[in-house]
ROVEXKE-611371 format. One record per residue: residue in three letters; x, y, z of N, C-alpha, C in turn. Coordinates in pm, whole numbers, plus 50000, padded with zeros to 5 digits. Example, Ala and Ser with C-alpha at 12.3 -4.5 7.8 and 13.67 -1.06 7.14 Angstrom:
ROVEXKE-611371
ALA513194943150780512304955050780513204967050780 SER512854977550708513674989450714512905000350787 
end
This chain:
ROVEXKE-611371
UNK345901365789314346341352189282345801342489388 UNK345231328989366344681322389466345691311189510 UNK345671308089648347081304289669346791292789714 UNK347691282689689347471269289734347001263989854 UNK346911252289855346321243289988347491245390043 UNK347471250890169348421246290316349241260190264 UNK349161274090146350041282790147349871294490241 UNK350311299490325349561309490379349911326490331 UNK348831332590317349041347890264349791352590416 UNK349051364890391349181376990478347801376390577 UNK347981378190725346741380490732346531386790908 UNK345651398090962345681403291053344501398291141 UNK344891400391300344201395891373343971407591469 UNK342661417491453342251428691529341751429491649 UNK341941431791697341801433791908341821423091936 UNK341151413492054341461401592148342401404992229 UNK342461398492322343431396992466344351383992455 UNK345311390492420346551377892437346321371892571 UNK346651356492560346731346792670347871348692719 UNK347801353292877349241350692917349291368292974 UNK348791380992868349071392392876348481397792973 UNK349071412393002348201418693080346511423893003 UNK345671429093084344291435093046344731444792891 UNK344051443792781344291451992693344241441792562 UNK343981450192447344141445492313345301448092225 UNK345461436792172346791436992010345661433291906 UNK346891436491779346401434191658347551424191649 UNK347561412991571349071408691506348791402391384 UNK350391404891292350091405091184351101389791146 UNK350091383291066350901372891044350761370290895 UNK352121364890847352581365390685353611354590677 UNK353451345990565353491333990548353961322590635 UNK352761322090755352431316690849353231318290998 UNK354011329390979354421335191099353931348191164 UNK354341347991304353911358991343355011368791328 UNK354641380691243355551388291219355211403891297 UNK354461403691354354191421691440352821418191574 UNK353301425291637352001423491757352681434591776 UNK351251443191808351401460991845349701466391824 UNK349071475591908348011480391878347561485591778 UNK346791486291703346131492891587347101491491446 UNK347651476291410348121476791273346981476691175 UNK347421487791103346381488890963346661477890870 UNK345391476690861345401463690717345261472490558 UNK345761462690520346261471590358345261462590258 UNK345431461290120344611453890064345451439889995 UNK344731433290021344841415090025345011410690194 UNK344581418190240345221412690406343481403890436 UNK343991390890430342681384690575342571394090675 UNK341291397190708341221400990861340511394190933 UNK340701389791106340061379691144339551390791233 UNK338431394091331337751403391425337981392891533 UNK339061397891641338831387891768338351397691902 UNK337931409691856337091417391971336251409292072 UNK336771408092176336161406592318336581389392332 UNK337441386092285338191373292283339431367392304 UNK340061358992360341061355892385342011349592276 UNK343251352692291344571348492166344991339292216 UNK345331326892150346191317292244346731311292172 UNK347491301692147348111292192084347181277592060 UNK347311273691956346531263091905346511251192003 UNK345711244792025345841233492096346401224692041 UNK347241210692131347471200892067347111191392165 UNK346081182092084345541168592127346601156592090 UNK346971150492224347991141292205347241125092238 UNK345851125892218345431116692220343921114192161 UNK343941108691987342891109591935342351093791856 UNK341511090291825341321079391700340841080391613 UNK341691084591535340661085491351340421077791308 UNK340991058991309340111051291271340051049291074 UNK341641055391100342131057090954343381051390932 UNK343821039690876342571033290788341721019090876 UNK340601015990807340051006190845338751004690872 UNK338581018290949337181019390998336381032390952 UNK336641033490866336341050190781334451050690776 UNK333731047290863332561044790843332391057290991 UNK333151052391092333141062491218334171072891217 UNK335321079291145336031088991121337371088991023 UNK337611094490951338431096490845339971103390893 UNK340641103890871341581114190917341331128290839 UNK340651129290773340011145990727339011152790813 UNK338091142990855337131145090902337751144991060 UNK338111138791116338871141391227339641153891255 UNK340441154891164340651170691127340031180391134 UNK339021178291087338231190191064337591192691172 UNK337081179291294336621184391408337581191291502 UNK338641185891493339841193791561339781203491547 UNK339491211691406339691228391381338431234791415 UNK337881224391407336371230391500336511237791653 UNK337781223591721337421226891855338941229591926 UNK339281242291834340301250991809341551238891873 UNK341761226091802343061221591771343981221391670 UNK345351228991663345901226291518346881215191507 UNK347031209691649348021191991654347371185591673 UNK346681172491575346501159991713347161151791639 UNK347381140591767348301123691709347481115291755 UNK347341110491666346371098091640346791083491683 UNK346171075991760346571060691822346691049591739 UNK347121041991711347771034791640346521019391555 UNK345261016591700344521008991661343381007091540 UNK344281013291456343101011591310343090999291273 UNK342750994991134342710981891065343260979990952 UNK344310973390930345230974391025345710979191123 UNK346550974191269347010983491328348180991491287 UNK348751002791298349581010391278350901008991338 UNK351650991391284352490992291358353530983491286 UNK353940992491116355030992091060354791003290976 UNK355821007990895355981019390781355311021690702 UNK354651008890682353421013490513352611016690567 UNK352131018090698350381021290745351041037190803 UNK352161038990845352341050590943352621065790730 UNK353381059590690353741060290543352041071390475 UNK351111053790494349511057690410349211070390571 UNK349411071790650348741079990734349091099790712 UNK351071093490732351081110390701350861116090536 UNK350641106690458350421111190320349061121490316 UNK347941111190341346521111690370346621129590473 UNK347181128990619347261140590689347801151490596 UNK348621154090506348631165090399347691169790322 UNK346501169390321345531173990278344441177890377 UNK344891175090505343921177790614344691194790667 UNK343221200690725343061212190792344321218890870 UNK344491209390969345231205791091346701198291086 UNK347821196291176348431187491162348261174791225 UNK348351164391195348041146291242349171145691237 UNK349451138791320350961129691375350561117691423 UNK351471106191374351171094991397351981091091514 UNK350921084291610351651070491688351971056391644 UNK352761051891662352801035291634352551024891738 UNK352461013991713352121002191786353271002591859 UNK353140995291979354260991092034354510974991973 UNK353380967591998353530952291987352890955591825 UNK353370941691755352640936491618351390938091659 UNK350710943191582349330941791542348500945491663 UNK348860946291756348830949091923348100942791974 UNK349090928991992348500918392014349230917392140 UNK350090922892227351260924792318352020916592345 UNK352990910292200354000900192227355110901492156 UNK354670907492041355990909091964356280922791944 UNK357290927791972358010943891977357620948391775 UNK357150956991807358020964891630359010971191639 UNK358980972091488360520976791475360460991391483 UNK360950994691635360891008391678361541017391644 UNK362941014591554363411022791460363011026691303 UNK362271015891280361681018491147360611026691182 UNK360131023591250358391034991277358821051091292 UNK360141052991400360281064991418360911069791227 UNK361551066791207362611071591033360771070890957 UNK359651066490993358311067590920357741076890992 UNK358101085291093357481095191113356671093691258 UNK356871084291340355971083191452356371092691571 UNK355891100591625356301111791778355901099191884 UNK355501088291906355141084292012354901066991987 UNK354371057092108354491046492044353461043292169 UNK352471035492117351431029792228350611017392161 UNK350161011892298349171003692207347431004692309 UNK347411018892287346051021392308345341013492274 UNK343881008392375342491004292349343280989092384 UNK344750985592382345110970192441346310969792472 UNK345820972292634346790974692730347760962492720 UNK349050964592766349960956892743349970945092864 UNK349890935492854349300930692998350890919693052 UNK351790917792954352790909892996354210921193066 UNK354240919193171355580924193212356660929993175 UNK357260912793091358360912193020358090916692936 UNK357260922892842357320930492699357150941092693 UNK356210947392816356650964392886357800965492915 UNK358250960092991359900959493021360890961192905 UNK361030950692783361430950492751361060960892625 UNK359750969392607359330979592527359990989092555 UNK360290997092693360661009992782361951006092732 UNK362880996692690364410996992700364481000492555 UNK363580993792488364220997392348363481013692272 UNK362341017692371361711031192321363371040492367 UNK363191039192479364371044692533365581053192464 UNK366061039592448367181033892317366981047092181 UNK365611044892134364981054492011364901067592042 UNK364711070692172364731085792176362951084892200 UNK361901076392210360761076392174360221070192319 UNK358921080092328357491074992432356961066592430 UNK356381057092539355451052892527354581052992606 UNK353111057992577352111062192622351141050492661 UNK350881047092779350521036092804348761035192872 UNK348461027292838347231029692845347001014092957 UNK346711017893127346681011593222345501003493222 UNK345100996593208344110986393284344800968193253 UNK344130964493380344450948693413343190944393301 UNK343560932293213342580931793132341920921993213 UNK342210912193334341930901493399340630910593449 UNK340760921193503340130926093602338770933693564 UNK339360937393417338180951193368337720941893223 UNK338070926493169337040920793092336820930893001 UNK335370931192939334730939392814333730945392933 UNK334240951493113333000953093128332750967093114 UNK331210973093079330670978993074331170999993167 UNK330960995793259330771008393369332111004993515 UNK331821016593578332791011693746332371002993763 UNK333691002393876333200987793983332460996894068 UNK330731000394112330461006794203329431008694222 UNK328641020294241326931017794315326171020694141 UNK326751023694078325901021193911325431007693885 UNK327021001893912327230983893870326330978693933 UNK326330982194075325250976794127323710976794140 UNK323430987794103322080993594067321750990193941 UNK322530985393814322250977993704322540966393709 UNK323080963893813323280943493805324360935293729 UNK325210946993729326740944393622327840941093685 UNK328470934893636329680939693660330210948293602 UNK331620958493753331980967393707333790969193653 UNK334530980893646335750977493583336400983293765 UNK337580976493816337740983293937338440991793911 UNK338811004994018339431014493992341201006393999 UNK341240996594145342570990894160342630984893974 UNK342170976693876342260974493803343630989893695 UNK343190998693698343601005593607345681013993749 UNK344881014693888346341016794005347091007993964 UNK346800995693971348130984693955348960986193863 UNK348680985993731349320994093606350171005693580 UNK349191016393675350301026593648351351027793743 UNK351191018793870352351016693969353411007593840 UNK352890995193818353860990193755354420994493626 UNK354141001193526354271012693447355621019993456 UNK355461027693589356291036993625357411030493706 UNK357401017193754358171013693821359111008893725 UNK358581002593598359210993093501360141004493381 UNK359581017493398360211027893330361311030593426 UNK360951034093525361821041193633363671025793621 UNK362981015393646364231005593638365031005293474 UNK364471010393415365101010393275365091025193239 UNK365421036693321365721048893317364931054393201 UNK363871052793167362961054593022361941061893077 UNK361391068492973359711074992992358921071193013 UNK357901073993055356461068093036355481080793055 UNK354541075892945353311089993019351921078893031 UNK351421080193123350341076793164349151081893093 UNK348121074793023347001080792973345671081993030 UNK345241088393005343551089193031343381084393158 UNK344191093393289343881090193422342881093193515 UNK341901082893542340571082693559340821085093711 UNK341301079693817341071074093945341871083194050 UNK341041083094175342171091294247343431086794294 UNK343271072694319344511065594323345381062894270 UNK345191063994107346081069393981346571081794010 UNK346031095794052346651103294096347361106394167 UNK347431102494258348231096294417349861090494362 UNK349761080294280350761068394268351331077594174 UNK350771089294057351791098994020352421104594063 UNK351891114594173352001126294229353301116294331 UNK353301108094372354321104594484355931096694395 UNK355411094194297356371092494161357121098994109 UNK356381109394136357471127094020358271128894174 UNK357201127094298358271135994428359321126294411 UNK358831115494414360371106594395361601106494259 UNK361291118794143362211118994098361941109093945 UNK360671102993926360371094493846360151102293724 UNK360791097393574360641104093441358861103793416 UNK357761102193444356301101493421355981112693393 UNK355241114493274354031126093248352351115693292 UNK351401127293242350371117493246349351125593212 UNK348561120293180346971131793070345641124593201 UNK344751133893133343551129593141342681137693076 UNK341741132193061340131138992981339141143493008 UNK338481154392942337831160893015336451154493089 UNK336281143393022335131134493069335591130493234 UNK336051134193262336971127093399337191136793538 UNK337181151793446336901158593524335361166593575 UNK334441160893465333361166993469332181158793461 UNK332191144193437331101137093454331111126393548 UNK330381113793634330511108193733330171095793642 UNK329711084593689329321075093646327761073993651 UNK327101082493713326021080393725325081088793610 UNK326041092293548325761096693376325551084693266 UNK326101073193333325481059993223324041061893281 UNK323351061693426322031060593386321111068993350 UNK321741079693274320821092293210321161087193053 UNK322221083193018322801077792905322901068592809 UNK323531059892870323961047192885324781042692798 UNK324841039592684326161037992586326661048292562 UNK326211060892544327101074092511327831076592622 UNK327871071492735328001075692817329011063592848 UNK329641052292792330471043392817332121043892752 UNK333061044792815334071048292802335031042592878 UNK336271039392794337431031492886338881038092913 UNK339071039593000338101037293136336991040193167 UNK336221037593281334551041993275335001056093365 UNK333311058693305333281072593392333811071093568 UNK333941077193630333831071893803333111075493910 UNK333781082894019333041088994143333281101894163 UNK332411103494244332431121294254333721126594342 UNK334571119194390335791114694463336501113394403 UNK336531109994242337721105194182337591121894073 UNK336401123094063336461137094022337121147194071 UNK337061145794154337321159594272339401155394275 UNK339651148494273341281139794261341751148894129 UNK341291140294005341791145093890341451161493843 UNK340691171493935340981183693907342011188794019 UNK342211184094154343451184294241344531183794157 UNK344781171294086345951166093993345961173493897 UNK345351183993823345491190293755345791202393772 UNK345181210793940345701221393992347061220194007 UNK348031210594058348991207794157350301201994046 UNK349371199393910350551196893831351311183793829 UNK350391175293915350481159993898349831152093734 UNK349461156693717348601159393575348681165593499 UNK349941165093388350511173593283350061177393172 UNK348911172093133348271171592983346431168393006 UNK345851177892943344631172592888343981168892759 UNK343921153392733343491152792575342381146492588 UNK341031145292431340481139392407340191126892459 UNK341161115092365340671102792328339261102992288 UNK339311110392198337921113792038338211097491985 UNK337141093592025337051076192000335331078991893 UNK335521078791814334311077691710333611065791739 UNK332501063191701331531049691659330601058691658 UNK329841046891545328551049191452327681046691546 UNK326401055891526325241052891579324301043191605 UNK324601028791501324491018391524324721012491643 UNK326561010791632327181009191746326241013391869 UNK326321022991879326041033092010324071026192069 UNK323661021191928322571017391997322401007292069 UNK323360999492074323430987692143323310986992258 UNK322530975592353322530975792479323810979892533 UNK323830986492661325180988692699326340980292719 UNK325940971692754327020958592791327480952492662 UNK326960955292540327120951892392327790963592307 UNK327390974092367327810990292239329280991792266 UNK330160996192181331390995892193332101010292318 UNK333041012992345333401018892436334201031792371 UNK333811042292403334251054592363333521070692343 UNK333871080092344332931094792306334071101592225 UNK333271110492136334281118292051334141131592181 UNK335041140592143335211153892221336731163792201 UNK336821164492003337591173191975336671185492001 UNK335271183791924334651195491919334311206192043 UNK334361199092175333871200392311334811204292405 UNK335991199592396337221201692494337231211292513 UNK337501224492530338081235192530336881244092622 UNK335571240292519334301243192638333981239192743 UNK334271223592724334321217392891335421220392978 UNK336841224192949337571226093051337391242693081 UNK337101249193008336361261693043335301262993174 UNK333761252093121333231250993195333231251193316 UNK334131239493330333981231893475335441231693559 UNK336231241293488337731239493506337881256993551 UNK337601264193481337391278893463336751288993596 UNK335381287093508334031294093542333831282393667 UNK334651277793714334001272393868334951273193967 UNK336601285093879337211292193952338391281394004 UNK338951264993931339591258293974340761261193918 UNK340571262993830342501268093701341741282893621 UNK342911289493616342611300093520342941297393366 UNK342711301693316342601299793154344191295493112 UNK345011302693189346711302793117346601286893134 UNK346631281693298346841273393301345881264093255 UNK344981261093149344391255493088344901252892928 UNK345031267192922346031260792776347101253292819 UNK348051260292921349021252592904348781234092914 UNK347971231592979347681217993028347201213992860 UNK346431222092782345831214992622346551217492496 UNK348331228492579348831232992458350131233292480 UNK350781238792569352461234592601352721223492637 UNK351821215492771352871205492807352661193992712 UNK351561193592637351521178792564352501184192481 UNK353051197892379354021198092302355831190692381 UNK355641197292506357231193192558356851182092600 UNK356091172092616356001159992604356191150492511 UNK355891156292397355921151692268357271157192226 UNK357621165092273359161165992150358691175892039 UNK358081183792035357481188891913358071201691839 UNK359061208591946359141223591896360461232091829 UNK360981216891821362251216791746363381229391702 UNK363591236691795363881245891845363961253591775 UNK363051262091707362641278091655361251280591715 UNK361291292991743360231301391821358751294191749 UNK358171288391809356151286991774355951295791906 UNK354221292591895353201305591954353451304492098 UNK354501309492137354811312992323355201301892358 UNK355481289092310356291275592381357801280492458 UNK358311291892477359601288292520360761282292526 UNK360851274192600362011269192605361911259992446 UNK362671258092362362411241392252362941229492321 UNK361921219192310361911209092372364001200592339 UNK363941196592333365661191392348365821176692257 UNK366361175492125365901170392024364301172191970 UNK363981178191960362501182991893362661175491752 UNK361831171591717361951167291572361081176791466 UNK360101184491473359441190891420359031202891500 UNK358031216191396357671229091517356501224291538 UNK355961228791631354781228391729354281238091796 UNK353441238391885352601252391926352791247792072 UNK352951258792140352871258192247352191271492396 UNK351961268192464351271276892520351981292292649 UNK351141306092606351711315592711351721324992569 UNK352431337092557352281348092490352451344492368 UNK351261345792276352221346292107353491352492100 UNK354451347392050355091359391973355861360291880 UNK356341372191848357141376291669357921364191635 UNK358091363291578358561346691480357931339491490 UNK357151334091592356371323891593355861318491495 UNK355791300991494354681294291405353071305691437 UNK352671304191342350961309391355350211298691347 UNK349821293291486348891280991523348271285791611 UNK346891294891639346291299891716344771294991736 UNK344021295491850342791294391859342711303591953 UNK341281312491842340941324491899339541316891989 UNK338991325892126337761323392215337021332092259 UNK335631327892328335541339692366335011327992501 UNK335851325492625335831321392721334041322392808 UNK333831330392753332121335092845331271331092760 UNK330721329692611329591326292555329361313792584 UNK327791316392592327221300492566326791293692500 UNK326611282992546325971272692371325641260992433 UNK324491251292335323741240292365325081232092277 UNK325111221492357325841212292216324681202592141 UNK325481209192034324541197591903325551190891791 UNK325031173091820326421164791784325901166891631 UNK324711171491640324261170591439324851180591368 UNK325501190591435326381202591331327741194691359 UNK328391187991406329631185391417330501182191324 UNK331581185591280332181185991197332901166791153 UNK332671161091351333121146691315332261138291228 UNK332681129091190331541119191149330651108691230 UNK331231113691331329971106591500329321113491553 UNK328531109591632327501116291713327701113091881 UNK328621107291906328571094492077329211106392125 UNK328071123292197329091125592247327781128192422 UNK328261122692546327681126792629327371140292693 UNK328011148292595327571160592643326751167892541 UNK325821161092468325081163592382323621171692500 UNK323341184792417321951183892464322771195992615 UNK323731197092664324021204692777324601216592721 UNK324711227192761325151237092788326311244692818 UNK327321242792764328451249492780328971264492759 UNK329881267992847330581280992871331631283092770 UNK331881291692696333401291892583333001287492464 UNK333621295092349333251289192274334281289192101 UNK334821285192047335871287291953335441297991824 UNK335911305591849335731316391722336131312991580 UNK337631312391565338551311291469339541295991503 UNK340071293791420341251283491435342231285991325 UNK343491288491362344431294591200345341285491265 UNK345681278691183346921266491132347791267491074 UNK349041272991097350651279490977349491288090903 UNK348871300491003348711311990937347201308890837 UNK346851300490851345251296890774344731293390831 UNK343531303790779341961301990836341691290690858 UNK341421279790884341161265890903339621262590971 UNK339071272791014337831271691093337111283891147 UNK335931290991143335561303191120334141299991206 UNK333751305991300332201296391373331321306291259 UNK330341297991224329371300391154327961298691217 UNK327361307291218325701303291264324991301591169 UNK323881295591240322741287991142321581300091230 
end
């Protein structure tokens, strides 16, 4: 019998090395989308999927808590299917998507058209909402209507909130909701539409640059303006070492802050715009080999709770534009997992556990996601959870089945022309990466299978 979209059969997963386990192989057997047996050598019977994860690692699905599909509005640079689908490429089975489409995403009928649309995708999409109307940063939405429409989070990515009083007065009423807000730091006075750092690039191209104090000031005031209204905040896409610093002395003080960053941040400098140049432009900008060396500290030390994307699509058009003209962003669902492998891994800075956990538990207990029944090794359930989620450390029996299988050591050229997104802007086109995604099963379905050409 052939079974519906999103139904899951029966289906076994033969040798691999559980994440988290000691040296050695399982089989586990999962049936209608749970994990129902982990034990060596289960025989498969007939109708059973079998997936071969020999000489590969088991882990729990990733979840990207910071993506742009660009759905609706801009469906020319990514779809929410197609976004999807790069996700299952680059073994994610969560991401939540930022709110700045076109419309912005910041009342019920756009959050409404989003999770409809995400039911037919690969993966699960979860929506964020606007904080301000239209995110324009003046008028609040209605933060109870967005959450009863389904929103895990509330930001107004790509336009930072630049008035005081309406952060202030955002943190009291997210609060209030039970709901995040994920804030995305820069002084807009300071960082303009410009291009690259404030630094020896800027200066060697004759630009102006974005300063690093530009994006510090923010997340000091951020956390200070949460901290006085006893509310959350997670910090996004933390570029700077001084962003790291003003965390890390925040949590010692007892401050509610999470905070992400991307893998572009830990692995490229700024001096990749001049091998680049628009693929290579991103906001925040790339930085210094100093601020590099910070945000993998902050990520050893756990000042740095989350690693996501911000898979920012644009068309190749776009991208051809002089730099100071091409719009700001790189996709990197497909890439993540290889780059923090890479340069996170295999250069001996975090071991693999703690890599998922940074791309797969803590963004779930950040998010609220695991709504307390057993998914893939999350532990503890987050405390009001609203939905299940995946989380990272040992599969096990009951579990949701949200896994991405690896094989941590192969290599590969990246090529943005097989990519499953509908962009190409990715700066790590053309290099060489370590790791590489085998499988991706989503509530127990195949969702992604690597195929060679």
């Amino acid at each position: 019998m052939k079974r519906r979209r999103g139904e899951a059969g029966t289906l076994i997963i033969k040798g691999g090395r559980l994440c988290g386990a000691a040296a050695g192989e399982s089989d586990i057997l999962i049936s209608d989308g749970r994990i129902t047996e982990i034990r060596e050598n289960i025989q498969a019977t007939a109708g059973m999927t079998v997936v071969n994860a020999a000489g590969s690692i088991i882990a729990p699905g990733l979840v990207d808590m910071h993506v742009h599909f660009r759905d609706p509005g801009y469906l020319y640079k990514e779809t929410i299917l197609t976004g999807a689908a790069a996700a299952a490429a680059g073994g994610v089975t969560t991401c939540c998507c930022m709110p700045n489409t076109g419309p912005a995403a910041d009342c019920p009928e756009i959050i409404n058209y989003i999770t409809t649309k995400a039911k037919r995708a690969p993966v699960r999409v979860l929506p964020y909402g606007a904080v301000t109307v239209g995110q324009n940063g003046k008028e609040l939405t209605d933060f109870a209507a967005l959450k009863a429409a389904g929103v895990v989070a509330l930001s107004d990515d790509g336009n930072p909130i630049q008035s005081e009083q309406v952060m202030r007065g955002a943190l009291r009423k997210a609060g209030e909701n039970g709901l995040i807000i994920i804030s995305h730091c820069e002084d807009a006075e300071l960082v303009k539409n410009y291009a690259v750092n404030d630094g020896r690039v800027s200066k060697l191209l004759g630009i102006p640059g974005r300063p690093a104090i530009a994006e510090e000031m923010m997340v000091e005031r951020d956390i200070r303006l949460a901290a006085e209204k006893g509310a959350r905040v997670h910090i996004a896409h933390v570029s700077t070492a001084g962003s790291v610093d003003i965390v890390r002395k925040a949590k010692a003080m007892g401050a509610d802050v999470t905070a992400e960053t991307c893998p572009q941040y830990f692995s490229l400098t700024e001096s990749e715009v001049l091998r680049q140049g628009a693929n290579a432009r991103v906001n925040p900008p790339l930085r210094t080999e100093e601020d590099v060396e910070a945000i993998i500290r902050g990520l050893s030390d756990g000042t740095i709770d989350a690693i996501a994307t911000d898979h920012a699509p644009h068309s190749k058009k776009e991208k051809s534009r002089p730099l100071t003209m091409a719009p700001s962003g790189m996709i990197g669902l497909e890439t993540s997992l290889a780059v923090a492998l890479t340069y996170l891994y295999h250069t001996g800075k975090l071991d693999i556990e703690k890599i998922i956990a940074l791309m797969s538990l803590n963004p779930t207990r950040i998010l609220g996601l695991d709504a307390g029944e057993p998914v893939a090794g999350a532990g503890t359930p987050a405390v009001g959870a609203r939905e299940p989620g995946t989380g990272a450390g040992i599969p096990a029996v009951g579990a949701i089945a949200d896994i991405v299988i690896f094989d941590p050591d192969e290599e590969w050229t990246v090529d943005p022309g097989r990519f499953k997104s509908k962009s190409r802007n990715s700066p790590f086109a053309g290099m060489t990466l370590r790791g590489r995604v085998k499988y991706t099963i989503c509530r127990g379905n195949v969702v992604y299978r690597e195929c060679r050409m």
